[in-house]
Structure formats: C-alpha cells, structure tokens
LOLUM-57928 format. One line per field, with one value per residue: residue number from 1; x, y, z of N, C-alpha, C, CB in turn. Coordinates in nm, 4 decimals. Glycine has a CB too. Layout:
REM residues N
n	(NUM:...)
n.c1	(X:...)
n.c2	(Y:...)
n.c3	(Z:...)
ca.c1	(X:...)
ca.c2	(Y:...)
ca.c3	(Z:...)
c.c1	(X:...)
c.c2	(Y:...)
c.c3	(Z:...)
cb.c1	(X:...)
cb.c2	(Y:...)
cb.c3	(Z:...)
END
This chain:
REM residues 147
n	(1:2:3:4:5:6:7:8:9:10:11:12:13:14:15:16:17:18:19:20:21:22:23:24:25:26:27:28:29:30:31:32:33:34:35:36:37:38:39:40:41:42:43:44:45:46:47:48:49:50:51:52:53:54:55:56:57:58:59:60:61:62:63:64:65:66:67:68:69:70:71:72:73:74:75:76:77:78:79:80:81:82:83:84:85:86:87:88:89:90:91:92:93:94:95:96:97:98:99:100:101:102:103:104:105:106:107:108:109:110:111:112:113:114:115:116:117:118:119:120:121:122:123:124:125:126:127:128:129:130:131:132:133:134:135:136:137:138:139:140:141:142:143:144:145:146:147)
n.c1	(2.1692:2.4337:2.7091:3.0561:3.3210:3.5768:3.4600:3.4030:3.6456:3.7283:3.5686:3.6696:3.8934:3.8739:3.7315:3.9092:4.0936:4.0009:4.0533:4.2525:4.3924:4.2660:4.4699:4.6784:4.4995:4.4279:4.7065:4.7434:4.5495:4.6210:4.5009:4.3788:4.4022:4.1908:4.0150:3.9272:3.8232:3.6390:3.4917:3.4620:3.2683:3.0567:2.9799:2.9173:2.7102:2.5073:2.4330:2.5617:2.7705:2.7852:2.8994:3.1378:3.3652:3.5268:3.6517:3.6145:3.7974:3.6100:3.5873:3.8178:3.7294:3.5861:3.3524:3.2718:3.0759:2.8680:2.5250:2.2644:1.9177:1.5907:1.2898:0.9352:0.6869:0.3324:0.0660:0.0329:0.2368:0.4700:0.7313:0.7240:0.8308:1.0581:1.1719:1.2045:1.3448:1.5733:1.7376:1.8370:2.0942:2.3680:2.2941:2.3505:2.2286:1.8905:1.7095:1.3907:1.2628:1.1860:1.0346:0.9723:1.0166:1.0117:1.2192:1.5282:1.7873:2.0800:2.3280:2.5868:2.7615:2.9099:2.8823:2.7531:2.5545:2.4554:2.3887:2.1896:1.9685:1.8834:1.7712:1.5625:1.4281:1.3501:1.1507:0.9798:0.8510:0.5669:0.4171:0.5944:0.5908:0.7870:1.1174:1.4163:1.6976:2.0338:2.3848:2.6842:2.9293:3.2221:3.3318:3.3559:3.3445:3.3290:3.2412:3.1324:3.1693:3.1553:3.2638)
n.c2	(4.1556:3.9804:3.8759:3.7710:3.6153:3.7338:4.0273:3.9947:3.9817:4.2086:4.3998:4.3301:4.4098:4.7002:4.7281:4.7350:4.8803:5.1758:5.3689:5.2475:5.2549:5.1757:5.0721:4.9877:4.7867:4.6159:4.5358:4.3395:4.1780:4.0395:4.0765:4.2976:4.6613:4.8051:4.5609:4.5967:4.8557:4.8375:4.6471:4.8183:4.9963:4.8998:4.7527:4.9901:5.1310:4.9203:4.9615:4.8289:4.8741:5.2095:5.4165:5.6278:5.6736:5.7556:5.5205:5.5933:5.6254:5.6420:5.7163:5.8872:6.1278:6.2167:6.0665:5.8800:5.7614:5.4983:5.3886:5.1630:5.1878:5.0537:5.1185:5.1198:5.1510:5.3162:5.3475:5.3039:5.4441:5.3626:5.3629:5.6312:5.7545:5.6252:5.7411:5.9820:5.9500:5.8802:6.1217:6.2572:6.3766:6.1987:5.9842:5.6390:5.4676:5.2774:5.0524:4.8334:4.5681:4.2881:4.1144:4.1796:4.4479:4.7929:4.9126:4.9408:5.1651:5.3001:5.5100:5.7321:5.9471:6.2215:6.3148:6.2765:6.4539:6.5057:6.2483:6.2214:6.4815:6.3096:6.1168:6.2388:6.3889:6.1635:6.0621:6.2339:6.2900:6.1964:5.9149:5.7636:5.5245:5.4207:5.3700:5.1813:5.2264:5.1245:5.0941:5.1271:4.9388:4.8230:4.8076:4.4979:4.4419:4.6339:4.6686:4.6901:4.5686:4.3176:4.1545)
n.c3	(-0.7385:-0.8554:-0.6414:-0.6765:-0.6416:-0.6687:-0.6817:-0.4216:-0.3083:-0.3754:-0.2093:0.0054:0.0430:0.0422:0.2327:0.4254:0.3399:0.2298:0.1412:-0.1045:-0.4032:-0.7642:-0.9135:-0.6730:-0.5552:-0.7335:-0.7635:-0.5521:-0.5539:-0.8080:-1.0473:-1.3545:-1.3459:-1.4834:-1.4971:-1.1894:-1.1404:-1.3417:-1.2100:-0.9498:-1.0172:-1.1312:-0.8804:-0.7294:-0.8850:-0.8687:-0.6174:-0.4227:-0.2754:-0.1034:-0.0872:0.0329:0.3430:0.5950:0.9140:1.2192:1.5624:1.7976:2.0497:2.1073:2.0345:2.2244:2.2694:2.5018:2.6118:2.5359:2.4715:2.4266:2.3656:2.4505:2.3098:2.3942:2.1530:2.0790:1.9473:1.6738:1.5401:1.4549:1.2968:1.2252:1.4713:1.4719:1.2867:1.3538:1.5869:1.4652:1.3796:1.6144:1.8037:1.8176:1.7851:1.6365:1.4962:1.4127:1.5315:1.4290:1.5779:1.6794:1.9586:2.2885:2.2692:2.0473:1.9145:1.8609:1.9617:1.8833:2.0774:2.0667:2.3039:2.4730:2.7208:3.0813:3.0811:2.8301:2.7287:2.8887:2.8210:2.5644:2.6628:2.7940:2.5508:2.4160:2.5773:2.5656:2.3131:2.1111:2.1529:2.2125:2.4760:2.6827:2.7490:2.8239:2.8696:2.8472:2.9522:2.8001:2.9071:2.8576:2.5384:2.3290:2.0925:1.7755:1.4930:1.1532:0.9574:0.6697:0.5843)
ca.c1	(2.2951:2.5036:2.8696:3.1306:3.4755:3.6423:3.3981:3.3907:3.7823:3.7355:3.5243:3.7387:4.0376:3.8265:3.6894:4.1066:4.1749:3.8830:4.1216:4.3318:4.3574:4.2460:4.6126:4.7051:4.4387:4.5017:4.8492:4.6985:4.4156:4.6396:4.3951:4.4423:4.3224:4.0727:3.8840:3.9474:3.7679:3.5247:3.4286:3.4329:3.1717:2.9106:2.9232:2.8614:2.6057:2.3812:2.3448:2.5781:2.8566:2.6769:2.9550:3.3095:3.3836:3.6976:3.5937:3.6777:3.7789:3.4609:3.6694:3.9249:3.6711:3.5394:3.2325:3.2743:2.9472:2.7445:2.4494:2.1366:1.8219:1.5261:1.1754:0.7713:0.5879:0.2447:-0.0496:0.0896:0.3234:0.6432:0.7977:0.7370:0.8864:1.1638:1.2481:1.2676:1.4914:1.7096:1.7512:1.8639:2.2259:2.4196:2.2141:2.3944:2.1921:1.7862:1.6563:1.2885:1.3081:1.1248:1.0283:0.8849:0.9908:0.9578:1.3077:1.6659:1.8619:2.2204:2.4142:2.6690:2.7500:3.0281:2.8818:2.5798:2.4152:2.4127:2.2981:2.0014:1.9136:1.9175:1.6652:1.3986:1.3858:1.3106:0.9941:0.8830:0.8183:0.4346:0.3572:0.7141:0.5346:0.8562:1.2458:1.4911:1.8590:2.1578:2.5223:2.7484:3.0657:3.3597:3.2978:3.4641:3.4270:3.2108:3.3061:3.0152:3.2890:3.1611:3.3671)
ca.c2	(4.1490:3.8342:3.9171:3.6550:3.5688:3.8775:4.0984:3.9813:4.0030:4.3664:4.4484:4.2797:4.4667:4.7948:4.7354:4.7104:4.9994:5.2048:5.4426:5.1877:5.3037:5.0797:4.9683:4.8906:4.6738:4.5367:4.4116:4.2354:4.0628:3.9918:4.1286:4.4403:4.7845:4.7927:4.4924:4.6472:4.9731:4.8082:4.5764:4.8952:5.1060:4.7852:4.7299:5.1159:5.1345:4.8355:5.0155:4.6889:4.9959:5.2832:5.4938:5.5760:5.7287:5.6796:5.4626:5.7187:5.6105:5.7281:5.7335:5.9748:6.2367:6.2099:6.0263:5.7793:5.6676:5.4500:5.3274:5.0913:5.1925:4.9764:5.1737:5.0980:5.2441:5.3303:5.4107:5.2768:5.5299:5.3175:5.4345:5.8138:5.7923:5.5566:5.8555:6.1127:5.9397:5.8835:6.2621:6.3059:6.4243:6.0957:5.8206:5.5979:5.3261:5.2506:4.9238:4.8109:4.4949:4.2070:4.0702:4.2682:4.6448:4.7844:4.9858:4.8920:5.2929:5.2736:5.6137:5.7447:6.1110:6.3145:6.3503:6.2345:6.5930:6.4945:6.1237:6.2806:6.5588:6.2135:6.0191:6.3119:6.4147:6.0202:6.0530:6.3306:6.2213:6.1722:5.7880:5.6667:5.4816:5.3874:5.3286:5.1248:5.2404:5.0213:5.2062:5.0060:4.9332:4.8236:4.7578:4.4456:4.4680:4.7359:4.6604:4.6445:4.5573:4.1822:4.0491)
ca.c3	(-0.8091:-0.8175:-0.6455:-0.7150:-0.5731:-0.7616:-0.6052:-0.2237:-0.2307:-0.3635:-0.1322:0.1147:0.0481:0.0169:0.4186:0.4765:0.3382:0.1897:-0.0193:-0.1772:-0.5683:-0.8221:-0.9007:-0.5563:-0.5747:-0.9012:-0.7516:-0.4507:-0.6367:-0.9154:-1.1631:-1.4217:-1.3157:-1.5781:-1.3887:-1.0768:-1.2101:-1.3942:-1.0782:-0.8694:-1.1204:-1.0994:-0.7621:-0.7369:-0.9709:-0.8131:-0.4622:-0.3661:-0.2590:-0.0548:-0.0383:0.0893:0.4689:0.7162:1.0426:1.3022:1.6714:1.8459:2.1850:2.0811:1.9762:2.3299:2.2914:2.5896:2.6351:2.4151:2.4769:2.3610:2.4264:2.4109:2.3475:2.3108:2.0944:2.0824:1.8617:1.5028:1.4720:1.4621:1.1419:1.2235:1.6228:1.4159:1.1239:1.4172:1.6640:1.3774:1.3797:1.7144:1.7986:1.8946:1.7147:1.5506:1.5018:1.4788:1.4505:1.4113:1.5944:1.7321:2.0782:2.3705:2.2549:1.9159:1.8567:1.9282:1.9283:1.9292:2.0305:2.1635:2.4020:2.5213:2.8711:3.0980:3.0065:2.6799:2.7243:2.9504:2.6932:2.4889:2.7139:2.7646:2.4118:2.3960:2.6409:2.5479:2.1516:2.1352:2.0791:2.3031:2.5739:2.7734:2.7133:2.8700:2.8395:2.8966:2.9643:2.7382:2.9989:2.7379:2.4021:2.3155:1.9359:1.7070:1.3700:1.0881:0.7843:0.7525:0.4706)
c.c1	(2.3770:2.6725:2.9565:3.2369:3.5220:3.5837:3.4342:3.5376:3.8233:3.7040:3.5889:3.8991:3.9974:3.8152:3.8308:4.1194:4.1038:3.9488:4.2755:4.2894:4.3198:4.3856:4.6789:4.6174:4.4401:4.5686:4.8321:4.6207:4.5054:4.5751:4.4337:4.3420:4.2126:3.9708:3.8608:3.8037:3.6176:3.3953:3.3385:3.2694:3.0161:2.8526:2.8424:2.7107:2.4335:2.3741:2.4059:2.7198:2.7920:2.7360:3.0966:3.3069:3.5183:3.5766:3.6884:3.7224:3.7180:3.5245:3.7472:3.8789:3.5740:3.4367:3.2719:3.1839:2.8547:2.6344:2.3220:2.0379:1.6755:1.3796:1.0558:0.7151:0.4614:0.1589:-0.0181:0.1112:0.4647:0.7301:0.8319:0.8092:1.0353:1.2275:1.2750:1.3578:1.5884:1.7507:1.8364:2.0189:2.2566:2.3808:2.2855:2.3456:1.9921:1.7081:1.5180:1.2683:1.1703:1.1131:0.9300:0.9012:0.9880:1.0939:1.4006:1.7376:2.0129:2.3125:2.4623:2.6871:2.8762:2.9697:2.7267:2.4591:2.4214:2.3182:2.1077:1.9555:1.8265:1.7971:1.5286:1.3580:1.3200:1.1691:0.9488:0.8451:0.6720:0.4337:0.4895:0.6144:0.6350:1.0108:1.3009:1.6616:1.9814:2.2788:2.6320:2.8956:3.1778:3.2840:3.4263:3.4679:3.2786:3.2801:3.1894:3.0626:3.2382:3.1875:3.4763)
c.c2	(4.0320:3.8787:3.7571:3.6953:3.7005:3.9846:4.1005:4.0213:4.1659:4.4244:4.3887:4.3654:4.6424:4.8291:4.7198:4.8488:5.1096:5.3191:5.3631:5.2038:5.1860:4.9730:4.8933:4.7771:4.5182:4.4469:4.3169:4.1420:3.9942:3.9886:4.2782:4.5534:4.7989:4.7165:4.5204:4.7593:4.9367:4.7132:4.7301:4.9959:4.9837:4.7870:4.8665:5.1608:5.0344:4.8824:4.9388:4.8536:5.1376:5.4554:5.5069:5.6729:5.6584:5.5832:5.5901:5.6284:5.7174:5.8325:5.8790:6.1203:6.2591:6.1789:5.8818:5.7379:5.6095:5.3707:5.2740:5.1130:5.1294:5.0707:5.0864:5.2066:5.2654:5.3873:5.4119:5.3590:5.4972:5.4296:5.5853:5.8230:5.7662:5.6961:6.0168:6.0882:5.9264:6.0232:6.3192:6.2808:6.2518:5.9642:5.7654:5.4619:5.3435:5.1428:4.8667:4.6598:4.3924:4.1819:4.1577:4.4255:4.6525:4.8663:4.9956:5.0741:5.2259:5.4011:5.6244:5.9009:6.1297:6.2641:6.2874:6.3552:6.5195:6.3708:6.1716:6.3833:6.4305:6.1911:6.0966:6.3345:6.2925:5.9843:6.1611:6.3907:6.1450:5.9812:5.7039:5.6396:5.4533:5.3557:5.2515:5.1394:5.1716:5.0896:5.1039:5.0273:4.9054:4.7223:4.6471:4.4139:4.5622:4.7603:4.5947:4.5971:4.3746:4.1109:3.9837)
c.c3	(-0.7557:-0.7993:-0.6173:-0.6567:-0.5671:-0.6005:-0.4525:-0.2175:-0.2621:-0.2599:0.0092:0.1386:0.0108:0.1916:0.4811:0.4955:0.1742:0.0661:-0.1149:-0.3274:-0.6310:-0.8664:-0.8234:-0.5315:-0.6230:-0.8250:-0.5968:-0.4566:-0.7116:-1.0565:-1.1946:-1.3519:-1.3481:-1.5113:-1.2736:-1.0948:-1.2579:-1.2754:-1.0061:-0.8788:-1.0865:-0.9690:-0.6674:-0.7491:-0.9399:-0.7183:-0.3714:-0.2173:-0.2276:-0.0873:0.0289:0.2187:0.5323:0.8547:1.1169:1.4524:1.7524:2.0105:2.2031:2.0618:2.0687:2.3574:2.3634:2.6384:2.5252:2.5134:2.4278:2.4682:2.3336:2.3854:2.3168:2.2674:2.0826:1.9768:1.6986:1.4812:1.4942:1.3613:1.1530:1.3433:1.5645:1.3101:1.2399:1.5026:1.5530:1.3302:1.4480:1.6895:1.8794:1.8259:1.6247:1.4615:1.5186:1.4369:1.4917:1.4432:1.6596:1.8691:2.1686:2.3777:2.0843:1.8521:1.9481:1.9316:1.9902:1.9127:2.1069:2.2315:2.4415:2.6458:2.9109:3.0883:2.8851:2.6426:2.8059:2.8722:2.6117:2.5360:2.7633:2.6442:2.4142:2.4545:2.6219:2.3803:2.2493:2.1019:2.1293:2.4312:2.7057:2.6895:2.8672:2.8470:2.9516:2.8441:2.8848:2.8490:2.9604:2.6634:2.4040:2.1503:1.8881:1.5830:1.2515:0.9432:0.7943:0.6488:0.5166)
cb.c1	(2.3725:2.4772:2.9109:3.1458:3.5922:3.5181:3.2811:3.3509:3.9154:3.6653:3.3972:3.7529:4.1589:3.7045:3.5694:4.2558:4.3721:3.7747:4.1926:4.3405:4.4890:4.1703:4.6991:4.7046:4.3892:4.6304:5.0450:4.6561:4.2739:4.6479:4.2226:4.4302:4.3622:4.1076:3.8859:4.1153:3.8653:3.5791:3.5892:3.5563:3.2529:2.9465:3.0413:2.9183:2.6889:2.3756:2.1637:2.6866:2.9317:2.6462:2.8834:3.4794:3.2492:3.8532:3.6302:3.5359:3.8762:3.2885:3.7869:3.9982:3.6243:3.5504:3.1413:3.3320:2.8561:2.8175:2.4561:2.1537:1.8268:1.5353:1.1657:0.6503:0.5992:0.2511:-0.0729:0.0248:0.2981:0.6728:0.6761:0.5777:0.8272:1.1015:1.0464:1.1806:1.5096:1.6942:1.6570:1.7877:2.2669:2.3696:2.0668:2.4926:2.2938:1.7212:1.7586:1.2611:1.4263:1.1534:1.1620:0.8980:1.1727:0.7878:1.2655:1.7777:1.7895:2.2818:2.3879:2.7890:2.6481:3.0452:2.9019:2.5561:2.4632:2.5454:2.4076:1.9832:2.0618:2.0381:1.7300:1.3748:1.4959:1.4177:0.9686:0.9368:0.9897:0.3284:0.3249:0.8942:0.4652:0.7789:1.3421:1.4378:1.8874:2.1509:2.5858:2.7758:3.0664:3.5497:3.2976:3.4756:3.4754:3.1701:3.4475:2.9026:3.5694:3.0339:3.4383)
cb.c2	(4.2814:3.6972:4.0554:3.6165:3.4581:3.9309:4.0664:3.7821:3.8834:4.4312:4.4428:4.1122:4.3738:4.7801:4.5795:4.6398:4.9290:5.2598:5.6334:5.0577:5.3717:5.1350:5.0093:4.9603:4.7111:4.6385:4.5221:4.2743:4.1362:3.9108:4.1228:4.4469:4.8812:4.7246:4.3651:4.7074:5.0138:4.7240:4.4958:4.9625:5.1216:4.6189:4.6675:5.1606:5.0856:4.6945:4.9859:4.4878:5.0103:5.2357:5.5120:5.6246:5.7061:5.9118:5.2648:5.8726:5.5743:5.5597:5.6119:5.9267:6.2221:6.2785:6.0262:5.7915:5.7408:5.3171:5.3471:4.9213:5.3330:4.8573:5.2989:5.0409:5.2492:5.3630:5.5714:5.2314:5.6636:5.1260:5.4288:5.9223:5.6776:5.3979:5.9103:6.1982:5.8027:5.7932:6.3164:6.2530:6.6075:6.1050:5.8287:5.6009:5.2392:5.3492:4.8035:4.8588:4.5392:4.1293:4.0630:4.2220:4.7779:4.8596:5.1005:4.7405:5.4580:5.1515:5.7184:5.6897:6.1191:6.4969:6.5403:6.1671:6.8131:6.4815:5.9790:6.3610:6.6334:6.1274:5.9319:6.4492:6.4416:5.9282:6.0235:6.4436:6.0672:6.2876:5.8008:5.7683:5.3721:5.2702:5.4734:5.0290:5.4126:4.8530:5.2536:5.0203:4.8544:4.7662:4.8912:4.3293:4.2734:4.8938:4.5627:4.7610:4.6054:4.1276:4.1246)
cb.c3	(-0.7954:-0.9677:-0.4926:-0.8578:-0.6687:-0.9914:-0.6286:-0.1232:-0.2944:-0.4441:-0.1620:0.0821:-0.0898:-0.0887:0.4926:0.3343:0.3243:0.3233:0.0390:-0.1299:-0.6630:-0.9216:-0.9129:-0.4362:-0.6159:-1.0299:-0.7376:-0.3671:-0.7571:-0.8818:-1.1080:-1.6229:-1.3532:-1.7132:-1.3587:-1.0585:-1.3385:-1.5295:-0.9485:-0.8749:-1.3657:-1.1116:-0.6903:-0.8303:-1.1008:-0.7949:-0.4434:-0.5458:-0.3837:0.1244:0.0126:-0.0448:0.5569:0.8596:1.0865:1.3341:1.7063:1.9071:2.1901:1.9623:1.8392:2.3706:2.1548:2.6667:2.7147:2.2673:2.5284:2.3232:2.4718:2.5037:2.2888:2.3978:2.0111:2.1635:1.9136:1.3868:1.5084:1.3846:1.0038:1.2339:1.7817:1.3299:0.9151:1.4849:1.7733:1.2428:1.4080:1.8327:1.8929:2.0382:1.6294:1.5964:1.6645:1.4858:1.4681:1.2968:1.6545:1.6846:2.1257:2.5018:2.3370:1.8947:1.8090:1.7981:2.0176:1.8456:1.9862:2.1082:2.5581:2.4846:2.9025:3.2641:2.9752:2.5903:2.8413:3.1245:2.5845:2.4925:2.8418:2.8174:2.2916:2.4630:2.7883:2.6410:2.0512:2.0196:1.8828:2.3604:2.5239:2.8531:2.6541:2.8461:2.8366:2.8311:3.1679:2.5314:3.0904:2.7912:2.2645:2.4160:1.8050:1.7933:1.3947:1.0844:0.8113:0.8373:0.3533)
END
C-alpha cells in the first residue's frame, strides 16, 4: 500500500495522541472529517494500522527490570522455541536475528524471582542450547512510534 503525506501526518498525529477523534484531527491537518475517516478506514483495512492500545509506563506498574536475552538454538527448531518464548509471562519482544545467537527476547519482571522463573523456563525448553541475559541499567529511550 502506497501511504502519502496525508497519511504519515495521520498517523503522526495518531502516535501523539492515539484517541484523538476524527475531527480533532481534521482541525490540525486542516482537512475535512470525511478524509480524516476515510484515510483512517484504508489504512485500517490494508493491515498498514494494527490496532489501537494506550502506551503504559512499564515502571509505574512495577516492572523494574527489563532485560535482553540473547539465546542458541539447536536442532532446526527455531520458529517453534521462537512461538513458545513468545508465550512466556514478561516477553515483550522476540526477534529472529542474525550474527552469533539465533533470538534477541526482550522482557521485562517485577522481581528477580520472576526474572529467574524467566531464565530456567528458558533452559529448560528442549532445543535452547544456551542464553545470555543482559540486566538493562536505565533505559534511555523505549519508544517504537517511528513517525
């Protein structure tokens, strides 16, 4: 799908402020409701628009630890180790990645019980050969809005 000017500044003023009505819109674009509306329904409709959610502060809701963990995998069963850590309580994140491991995880925990719950479940999945977890120490930005 081909998104144009219009579009990006919708979707730019959507990642602002994700329940802004179609009118408030309207009067910040400078465009009628109707195109507002009608934009909104397309970009919908192509898969371009996934969905609507609040950003939460993660902090506040007492998950003070994040961390990236690096794993190997073993025995060509990426895809299946990959569709079950993305299961696990905390995961926010699992990426299928390049270089010397085979899967980036990105989650976060209340407590270090919970992160260690976290990191045996993780070795003790058939076909994880090894992880590497890194304690994230201050986030200095975590923002996936990239308009």
């Amino acid at each position: 799908m081909a998104v144009d000017e219009l579009d990006k500044r919708i979707l730019s003023v959507l990642l602002e402020d994700g329940r802004a009505s179609c009118r408030e819109m309207a009067r910040i674009l400078g465009v009628s409701p109707a195109t507002v509306a009608k934009r909104l329904k397309k970009l919908e409709s192509s898969g371009l628009i996934k969905g609507y959610t609040a950003l939460l502060n993660h902090e506040k809701l007492g998950y003070d630890i994040t961390v990236i963990t690096a794993i190997t995998v073993s025995g060509g069963k990426l895809l299946e180790v990959e569709r079950e850590i993305a299961k696990l309580p905390g995961v926010c994140a699992v990426y299928d990645v390049t270089g010397p491991v085979d899967v980036m995880v990105v989650a976060k925990f209340r407590s270090r019980q919970e992160l260690s719950r976290f990191t045996k479940s993780l070795l003790a999945m058939p076909h994880v050969e090894r992880t590497c977890t890194y304690v994230v120490l201050t986030t200095i930005k975590e923002d996936f809005r990239l308009l």
